[in-house]
C-alpha positions in Angstrom: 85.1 -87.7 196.6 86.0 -83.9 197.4 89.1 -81.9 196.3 89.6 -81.2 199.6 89.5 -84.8 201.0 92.3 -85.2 198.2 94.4 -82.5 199.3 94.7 -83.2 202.4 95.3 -86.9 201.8 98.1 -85.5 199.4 99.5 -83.0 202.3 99.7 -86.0 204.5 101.6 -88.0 202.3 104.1 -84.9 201.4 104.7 -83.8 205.1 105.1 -87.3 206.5 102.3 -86.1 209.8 98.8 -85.0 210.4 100.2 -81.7 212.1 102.3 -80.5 209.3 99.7 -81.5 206.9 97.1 -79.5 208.9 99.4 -76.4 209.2 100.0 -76.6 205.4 96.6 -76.5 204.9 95.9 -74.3 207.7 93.7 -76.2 209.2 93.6 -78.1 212.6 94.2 -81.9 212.6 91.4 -83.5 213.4 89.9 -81.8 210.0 93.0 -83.2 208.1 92.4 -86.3 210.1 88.4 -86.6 209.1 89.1 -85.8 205.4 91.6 -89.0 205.4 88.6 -91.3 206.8 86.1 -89.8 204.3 88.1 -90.7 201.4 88.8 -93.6 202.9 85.3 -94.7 203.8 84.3 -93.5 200.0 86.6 -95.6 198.2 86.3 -98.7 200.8 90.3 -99.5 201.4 92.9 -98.0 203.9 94.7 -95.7 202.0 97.3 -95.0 205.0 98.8 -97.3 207.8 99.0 -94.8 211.2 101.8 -96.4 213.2 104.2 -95.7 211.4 102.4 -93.4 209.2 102.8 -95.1 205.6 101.0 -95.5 202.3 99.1 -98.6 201.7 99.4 -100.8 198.0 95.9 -98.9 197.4 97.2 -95.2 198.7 100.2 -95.4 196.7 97.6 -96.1 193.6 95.9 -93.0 194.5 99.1 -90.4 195.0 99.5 -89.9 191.1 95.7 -89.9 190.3 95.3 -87.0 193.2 98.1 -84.9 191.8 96.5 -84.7 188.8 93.0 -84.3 189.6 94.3 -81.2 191.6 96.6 -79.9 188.7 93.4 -79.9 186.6 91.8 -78.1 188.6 94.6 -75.7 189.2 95.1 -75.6 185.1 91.1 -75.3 184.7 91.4 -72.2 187.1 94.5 -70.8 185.0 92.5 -71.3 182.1 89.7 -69.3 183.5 91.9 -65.9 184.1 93.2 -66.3 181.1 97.0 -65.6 180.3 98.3 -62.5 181.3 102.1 -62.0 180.3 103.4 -59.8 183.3 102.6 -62.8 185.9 103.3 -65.4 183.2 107.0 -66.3 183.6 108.5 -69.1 181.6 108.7 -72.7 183.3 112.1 -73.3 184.0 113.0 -76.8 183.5 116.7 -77.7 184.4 118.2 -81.3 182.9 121.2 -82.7 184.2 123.1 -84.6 181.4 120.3 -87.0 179.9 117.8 -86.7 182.6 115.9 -89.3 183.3 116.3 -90.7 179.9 113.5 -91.1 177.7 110.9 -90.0 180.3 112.8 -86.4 180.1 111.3 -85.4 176.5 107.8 -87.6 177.1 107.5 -85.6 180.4 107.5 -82.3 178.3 105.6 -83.1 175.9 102.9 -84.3 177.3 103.5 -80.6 179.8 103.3 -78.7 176.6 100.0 -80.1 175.4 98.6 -80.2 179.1 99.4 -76.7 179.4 99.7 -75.3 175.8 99.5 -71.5 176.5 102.3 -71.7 179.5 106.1 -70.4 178.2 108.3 -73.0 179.0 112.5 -72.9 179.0 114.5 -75.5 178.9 118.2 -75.3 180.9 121.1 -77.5 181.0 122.9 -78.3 184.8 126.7 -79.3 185.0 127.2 -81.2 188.0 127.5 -78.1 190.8 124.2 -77.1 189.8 122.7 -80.2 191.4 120.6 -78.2 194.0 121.8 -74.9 193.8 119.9 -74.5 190.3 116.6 -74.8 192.2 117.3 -73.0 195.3 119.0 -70.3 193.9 115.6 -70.0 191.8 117.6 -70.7 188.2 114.6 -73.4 187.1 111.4 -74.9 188.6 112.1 -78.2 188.3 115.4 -80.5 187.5 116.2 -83.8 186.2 118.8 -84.5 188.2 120.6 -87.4 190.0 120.9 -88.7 192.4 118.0 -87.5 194.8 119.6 -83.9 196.4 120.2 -84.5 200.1 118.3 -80.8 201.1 115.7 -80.4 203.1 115.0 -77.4 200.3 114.3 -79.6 197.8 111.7 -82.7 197.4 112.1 -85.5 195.0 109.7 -87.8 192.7 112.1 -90.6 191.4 111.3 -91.5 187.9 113.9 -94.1 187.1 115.9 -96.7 189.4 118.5 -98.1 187.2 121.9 -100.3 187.6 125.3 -98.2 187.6 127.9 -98.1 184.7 131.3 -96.8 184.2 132.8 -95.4 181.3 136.3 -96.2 180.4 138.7 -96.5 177.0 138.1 -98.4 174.6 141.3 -99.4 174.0 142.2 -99.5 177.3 143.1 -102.4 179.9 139.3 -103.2 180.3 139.0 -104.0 176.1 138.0 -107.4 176.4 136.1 -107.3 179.9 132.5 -107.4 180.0 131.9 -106.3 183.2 133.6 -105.0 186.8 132.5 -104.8 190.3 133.5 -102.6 192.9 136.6 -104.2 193.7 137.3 -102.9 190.2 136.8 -99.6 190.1 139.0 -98.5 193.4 141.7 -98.9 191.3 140.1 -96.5 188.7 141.2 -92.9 187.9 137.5 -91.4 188.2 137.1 -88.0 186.8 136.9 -85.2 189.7 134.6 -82.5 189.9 134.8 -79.1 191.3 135.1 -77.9 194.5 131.4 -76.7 195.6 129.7 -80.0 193.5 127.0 -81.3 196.6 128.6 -84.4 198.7 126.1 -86.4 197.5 126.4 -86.3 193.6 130.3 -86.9 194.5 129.1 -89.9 196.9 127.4 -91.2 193.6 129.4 -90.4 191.4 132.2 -92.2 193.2 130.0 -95.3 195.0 131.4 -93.8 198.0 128.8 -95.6 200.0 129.3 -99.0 198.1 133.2 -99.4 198.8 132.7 -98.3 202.7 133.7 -94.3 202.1 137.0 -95.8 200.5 138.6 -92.8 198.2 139.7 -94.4 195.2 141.9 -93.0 192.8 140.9 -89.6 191.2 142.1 -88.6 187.2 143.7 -86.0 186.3 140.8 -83.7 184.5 138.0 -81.6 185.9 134.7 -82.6 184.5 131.5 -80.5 185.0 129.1 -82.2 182.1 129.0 -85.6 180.8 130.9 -84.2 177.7 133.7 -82.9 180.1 134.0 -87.0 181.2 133.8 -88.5 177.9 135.9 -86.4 176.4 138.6 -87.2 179.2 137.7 -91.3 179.3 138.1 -91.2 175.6 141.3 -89.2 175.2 142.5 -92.5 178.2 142.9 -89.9 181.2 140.0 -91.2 183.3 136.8 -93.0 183.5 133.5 -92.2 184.6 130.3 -93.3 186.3 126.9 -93.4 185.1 123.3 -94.8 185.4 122.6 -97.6 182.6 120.6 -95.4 180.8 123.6 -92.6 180.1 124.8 -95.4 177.5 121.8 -95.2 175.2 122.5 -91.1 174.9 126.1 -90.7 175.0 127.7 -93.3 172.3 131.1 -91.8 172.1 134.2 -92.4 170.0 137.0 -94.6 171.7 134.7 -95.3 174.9 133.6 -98.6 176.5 130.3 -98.8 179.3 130.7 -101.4 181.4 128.0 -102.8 184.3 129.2 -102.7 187.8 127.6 -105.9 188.5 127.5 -105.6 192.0 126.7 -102.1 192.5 123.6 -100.8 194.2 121.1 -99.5 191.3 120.8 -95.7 191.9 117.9 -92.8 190.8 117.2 -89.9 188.7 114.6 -87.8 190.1 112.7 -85.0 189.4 113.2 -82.3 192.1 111.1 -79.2 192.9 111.4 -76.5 195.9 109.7 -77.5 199.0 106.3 -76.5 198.6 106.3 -74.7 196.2 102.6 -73.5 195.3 102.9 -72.7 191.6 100.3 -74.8 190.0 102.4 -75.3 187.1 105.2 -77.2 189.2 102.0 -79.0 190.3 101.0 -80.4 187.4 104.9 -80.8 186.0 105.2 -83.3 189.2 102.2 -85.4 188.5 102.4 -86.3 185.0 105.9 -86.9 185.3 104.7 -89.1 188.4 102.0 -90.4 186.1 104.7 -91.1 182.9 107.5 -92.6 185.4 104.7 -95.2 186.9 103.8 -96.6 183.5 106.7 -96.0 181.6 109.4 -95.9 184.4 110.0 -99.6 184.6 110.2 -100.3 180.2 113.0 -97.0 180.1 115.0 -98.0 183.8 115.1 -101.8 182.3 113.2 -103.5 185.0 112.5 -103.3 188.4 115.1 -102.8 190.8 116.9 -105.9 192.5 116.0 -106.7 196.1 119.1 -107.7 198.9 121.7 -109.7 197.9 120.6 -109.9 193.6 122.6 -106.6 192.9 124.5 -108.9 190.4 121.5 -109.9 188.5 122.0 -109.6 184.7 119.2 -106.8 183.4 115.6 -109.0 182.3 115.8 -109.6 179.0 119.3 -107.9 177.9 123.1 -110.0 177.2 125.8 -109.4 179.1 128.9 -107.3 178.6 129.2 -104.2 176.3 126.1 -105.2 174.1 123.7 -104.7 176.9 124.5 -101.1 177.1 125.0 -99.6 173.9 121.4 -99.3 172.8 
């Protein structure tokens, strides 16, 4: 097994075709094409279907396991030069809210002893940062959520998680252990600020879910999770979260609920486009690495197939005492 076989398996699997793989690589596509059936014929199993162009069970095994043999070798050639601190800059790592929940500090960590000698920075992202942070070139990589709709920006999801809303405690929910979607039209969600991407407004309202219906909106501007709690628990508004938000933000007069029959929704980690720095790299594949064995334990199961968007979380109760971990 070559590096090169690897990378351009890996290219292939980013850019979606041989001919944007090959021009990535610059090289032409029958190389890109030959390194594919080398690796293939090496380890013994079809790694991708051609028509459509999709991983296999076995290539899909392979994608983290390639990152990282390539970030090693990227971080083994670092290592080599030795650190020079003019061409050193800090990794920027942007977190929106909680992040991906406990994969956020796990993914660091196990950066920071990867990578001891690189400077890294951590930044927090209110909710019009969603993209902008990276294109603007603010951070390297984001937790963020949902997945940015830019063709800028490329996504690893780390979690997949059932939604939540926040509302009083004391409120006209107090004895209700869970909504649905029905519900929640008739809620005063926080709003946002004008410029905040379509898309984290989409989630944050379930646009989507209740057929592009508006809703009711509160009366406060919120751009952190603080800026929401503050406003659910003062009995202005509510808000809307992944399941995991309730483990991190146990807040004084403030009730999560499941939306039972929500779709479950993402964090992701999300980097420029191709970007080359090794470092990013390496960030992206043991955070692919950490979400594929950890992913599952932290997002409380796997996600729900058609029609089971109801179904109570494996091994957790229902109502308030499911969330507040």
């Amino acid at each position: 097994m070559e590096l090169r076989e690897l990378a351009s398996f890996l290219a292939v699997v980013e850019e979606g075709q041989f001919a944007r793989a090959a021009a990535r690589l610059f090289l032409s596509p029958p190389a890109v094409t030959a390194h594919v059936q080398r690796l293939e014929r090496e380890l013994g199993v079809r790694l991708l279907e051609r028509s459509p162009l999709r991983l296999t069970e076995a290539g899909e095994r392979l994608v983290p396991h390639a990152r990282a043999a390539l970030a090693a070798v990227d971080a083994a050639a670092v290592a080599v030069a030795g650190p020079r601190e003019d061409d050193d800059p800090a990794l920027r790592v942007g977190v929106m809210g909680h992040g991906s929940a406990e994969l956020t500090p796990a993914i660091v960590r196990a950066f920071r002893r990867a990578w001891p000698h690189t400077r890294l920075t951590i930044a927090p992202l209110d909710f019009t940062e969603h993209v902008s942070a990276l294109v603007e070139r603010k951070v390297d990589v984001a937790f963020v959520r949902p997945a940015p709709d830019d063709d800028r920006v490329e996504c690893d999801v780390l979690t997949t998680e059932p939604r939540i809303v926040c509302v009083p405690a004391d409120g006209r929910f107090t004895e209700a252990g869970a909504l649905r979607l029905a519900d929640v039209l008739d809620l005063p969600i926080v709003a946002v600020p004008d410029g905040t991407p379509a898309v984290f407004t989409d989630y944050l309202y379930f646009t989507t879910a209740v057929n592009g219906e508006l809703g009711r909106r509160g009366p406060d501007l919120a751009r952190t999770p603080q800026d929401v709690l503050h406003s659910v628990a003062a009995g202005r508004g509510v808000g809307s979260a992944l399941r995991s938000f309730a483990r991190f933000y146990p807040w004084p007069g403030v009730r999560f609920l499941p939306i039972v029959d929500a779709p479950w929704d993402s964090s992701v980690l999300a980097t420029r486009r191709g970007d080359p720095d090794p470092r990013v790299r390496a960030f992206r594949s043991l955070a692919a690495a950490l979400a594929r064995d950890l992913g599952p334990v932290v997002s409380g199961g796997p996600q729900p197939g058609p029609g089971d968007s109801a179904q109570v979380v494996r091994g957790a109760p229902d109502g308030l005492d499911s969330l507040a971990m």
